[in-house]
C-alpha positions in Angstrom: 22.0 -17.1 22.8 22.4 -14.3 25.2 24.1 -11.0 24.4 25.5 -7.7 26.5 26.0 -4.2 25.6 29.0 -3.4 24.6 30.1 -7.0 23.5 32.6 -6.6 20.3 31.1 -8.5 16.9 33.2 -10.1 14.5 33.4 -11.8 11.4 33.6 -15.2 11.0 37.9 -14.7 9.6 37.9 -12.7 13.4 37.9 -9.4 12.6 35.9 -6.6 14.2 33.1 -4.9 12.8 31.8 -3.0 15.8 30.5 -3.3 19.3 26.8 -4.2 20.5 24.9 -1.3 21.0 20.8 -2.0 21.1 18.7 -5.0 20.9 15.9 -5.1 19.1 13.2 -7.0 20.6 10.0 -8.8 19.2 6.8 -7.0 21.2 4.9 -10.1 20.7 7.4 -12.7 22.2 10.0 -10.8 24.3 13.1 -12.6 21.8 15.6 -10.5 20.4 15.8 -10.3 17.0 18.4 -8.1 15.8 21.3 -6.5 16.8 22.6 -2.9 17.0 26.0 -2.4 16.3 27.5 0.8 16.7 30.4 1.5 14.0 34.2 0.3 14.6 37.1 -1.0 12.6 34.5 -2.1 9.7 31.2 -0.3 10.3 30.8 3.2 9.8 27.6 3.8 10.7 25.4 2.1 13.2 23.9 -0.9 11.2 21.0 -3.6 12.2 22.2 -7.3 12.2 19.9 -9.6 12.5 20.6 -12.6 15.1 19.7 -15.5 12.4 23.7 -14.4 11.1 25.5 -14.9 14.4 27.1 -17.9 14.6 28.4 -18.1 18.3 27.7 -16.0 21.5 30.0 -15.4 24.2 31.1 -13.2 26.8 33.8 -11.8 25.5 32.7 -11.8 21.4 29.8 -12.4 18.7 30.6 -14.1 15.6 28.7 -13.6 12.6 28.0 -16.5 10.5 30.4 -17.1 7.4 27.3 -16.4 4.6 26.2 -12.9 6.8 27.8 -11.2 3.9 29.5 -7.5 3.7 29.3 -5.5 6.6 28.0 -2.3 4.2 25.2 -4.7 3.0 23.6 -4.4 6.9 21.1 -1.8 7.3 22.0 1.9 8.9 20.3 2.1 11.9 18.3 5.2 12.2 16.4 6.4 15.3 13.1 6.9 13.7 12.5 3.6 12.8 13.0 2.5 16.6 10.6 2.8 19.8 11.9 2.4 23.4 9.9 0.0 25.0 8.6 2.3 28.3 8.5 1.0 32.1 7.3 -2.4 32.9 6.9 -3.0 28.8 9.4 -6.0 28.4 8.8 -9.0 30.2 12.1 -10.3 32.2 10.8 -13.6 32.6 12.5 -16.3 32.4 15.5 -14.5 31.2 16.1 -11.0 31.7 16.3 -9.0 29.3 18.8 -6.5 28.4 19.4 -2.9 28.9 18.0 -0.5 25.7 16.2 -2.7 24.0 13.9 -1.2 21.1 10.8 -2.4 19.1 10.9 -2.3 15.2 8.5 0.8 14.1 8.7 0.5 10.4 7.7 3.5 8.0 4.1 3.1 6.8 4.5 1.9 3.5 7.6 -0.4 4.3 6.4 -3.4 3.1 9.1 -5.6 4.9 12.0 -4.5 7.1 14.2 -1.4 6.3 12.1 -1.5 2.9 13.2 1.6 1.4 10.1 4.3 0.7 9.9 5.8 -2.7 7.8 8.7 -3.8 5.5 6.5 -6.0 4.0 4.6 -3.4 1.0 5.2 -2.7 -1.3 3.8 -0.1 -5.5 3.8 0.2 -7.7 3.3 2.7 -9.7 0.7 2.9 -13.3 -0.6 4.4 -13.3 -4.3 4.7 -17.5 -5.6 4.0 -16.9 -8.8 2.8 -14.1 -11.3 3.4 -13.5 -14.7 2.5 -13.5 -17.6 4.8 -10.5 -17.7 7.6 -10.3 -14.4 7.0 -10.8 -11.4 9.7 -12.6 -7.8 8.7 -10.5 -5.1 10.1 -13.0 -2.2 9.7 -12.9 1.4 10.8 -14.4 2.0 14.2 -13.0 -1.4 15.7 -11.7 -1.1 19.5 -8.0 -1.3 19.9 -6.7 -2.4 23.6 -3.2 -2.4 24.8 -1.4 -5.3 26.9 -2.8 -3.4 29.9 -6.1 -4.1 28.6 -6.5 -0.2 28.3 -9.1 0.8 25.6 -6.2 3.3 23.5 -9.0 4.0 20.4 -10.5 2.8 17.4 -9.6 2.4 14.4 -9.3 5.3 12.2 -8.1 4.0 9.0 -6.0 1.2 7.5 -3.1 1.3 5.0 -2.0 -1.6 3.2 1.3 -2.4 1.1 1.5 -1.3 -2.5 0.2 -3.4 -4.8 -0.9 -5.7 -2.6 -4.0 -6.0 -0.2 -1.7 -6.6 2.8 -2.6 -4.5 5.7 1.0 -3.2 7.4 -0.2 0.2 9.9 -3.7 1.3 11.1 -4.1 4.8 12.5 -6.2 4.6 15.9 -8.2 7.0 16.4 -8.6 10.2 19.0 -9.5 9.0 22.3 -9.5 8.9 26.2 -5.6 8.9 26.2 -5.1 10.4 22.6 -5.3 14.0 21.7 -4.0 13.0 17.9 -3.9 9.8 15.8 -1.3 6.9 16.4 0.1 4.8 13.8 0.7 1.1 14.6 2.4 -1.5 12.6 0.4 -4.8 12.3 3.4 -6.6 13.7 2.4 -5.1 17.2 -0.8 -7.1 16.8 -1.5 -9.8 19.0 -5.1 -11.1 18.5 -7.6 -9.6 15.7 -11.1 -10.8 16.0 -14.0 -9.2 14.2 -14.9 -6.7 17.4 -11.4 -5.5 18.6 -7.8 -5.6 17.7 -5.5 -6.4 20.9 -1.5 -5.1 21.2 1.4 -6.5 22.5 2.1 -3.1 23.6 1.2 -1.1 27.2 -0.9 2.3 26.5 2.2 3.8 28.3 4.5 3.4 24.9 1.7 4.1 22.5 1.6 7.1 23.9 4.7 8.0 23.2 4.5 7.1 19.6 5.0 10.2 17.6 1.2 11.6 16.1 -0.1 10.8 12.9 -1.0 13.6 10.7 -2.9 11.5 7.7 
């Protein structure tokens, strides 16, 4: 499928729920994945949609699947949740992409997209010393690299979901390029090996992630 700004969305019975605002785009493979749409006749509020409920793709209209459901069961977009990918960070080839696309930065503690976050989660750090087999150790001090094969830190700490040993963020440490702690989301990862953790994002947009304060 292939999508522009300002394309209108519809349901499947033809009416309009709002016009394409964003894209959001997977770091690791360049696809877009969601949708922003900016509220209309039906949304209002800026809600997420993902691209699995569009049906059909034109020039002149998006059509949601019949099943997507009720246009207030989308999620609100909010800023906070989104990082602009920074010059030369999205591929064009073989298709280019489009303008203001944004990567998924999910709250630490979300343990799935637009999760909500509740006061009673709580969330430890961990030092891995033993793993089972097929398994990696992701332990504090490991090197992190971006895509530009710059050296961004080390790992400072690792947060996992609640109730569960699943790691979702890790907070890299002060560095060469750092002057505070950045969080990033495991989904950024591309390659974890015992030694070094490798991103799917330049050092140019990490540094523009907000700092971590622990």
């Amino acid at each position: 499928m292939q999508f522009k700004q300002g394309t209108p969305v519809k349901t499947a019975s033809g009416d309009t729920v709002g016009n394409i605002r964003r894209f959001v785009i997977d770091p690791n493979t360049n696809e877009i994945t969601h949708l922003v749409v900016e509220k209309g006749f039906l949304f209002t509020e800026d809600r997420v949609v993902p691209v699995k409920d569009i049906a059909s793709s034109a020039k002149d209209e998006v059509v949601l699947q019949g099943n997507a459901g009720q246009p207030d069961e989308f999620p609100i977009y909010e800023d906070d949740y989104y990082i602009r990918p920074y010059d030369g960070e999205v591929l064009t080839d073989p298709v280019p992409m489009p303008n203001f696309p944004v990567y998924y930065y999910p709250p630490i503690g979300s343990p799935g997209w637009y999760a909500p976050i509740t006061p009673e989660e709580q969330y430890v750090r961990k030092t891995v010393t033993n793993t089972p087999a097929g398994t990696v150790a992701v332990g504090e001090g490991a090197p992190v690299y971006a895509r530009d094969d710059e050296h961004v830190g080390d790992v400072a700490r690792v947060f996992t979901a609640p109730n569960s040993d699943s790691v979702t963020h890790f907070a890299i440490s002060q560095g060469l390029l750092f002057k505070h702690e950045k969080l990033v989301p495991m989904n950024w990862v591309t390659r974890l090996n015992d030694d070094e953790i490798r991103l799917a994002v330049t050092s140019e947009t990490l540094e523009h992630l907000p700092d971590f304060d622990g």
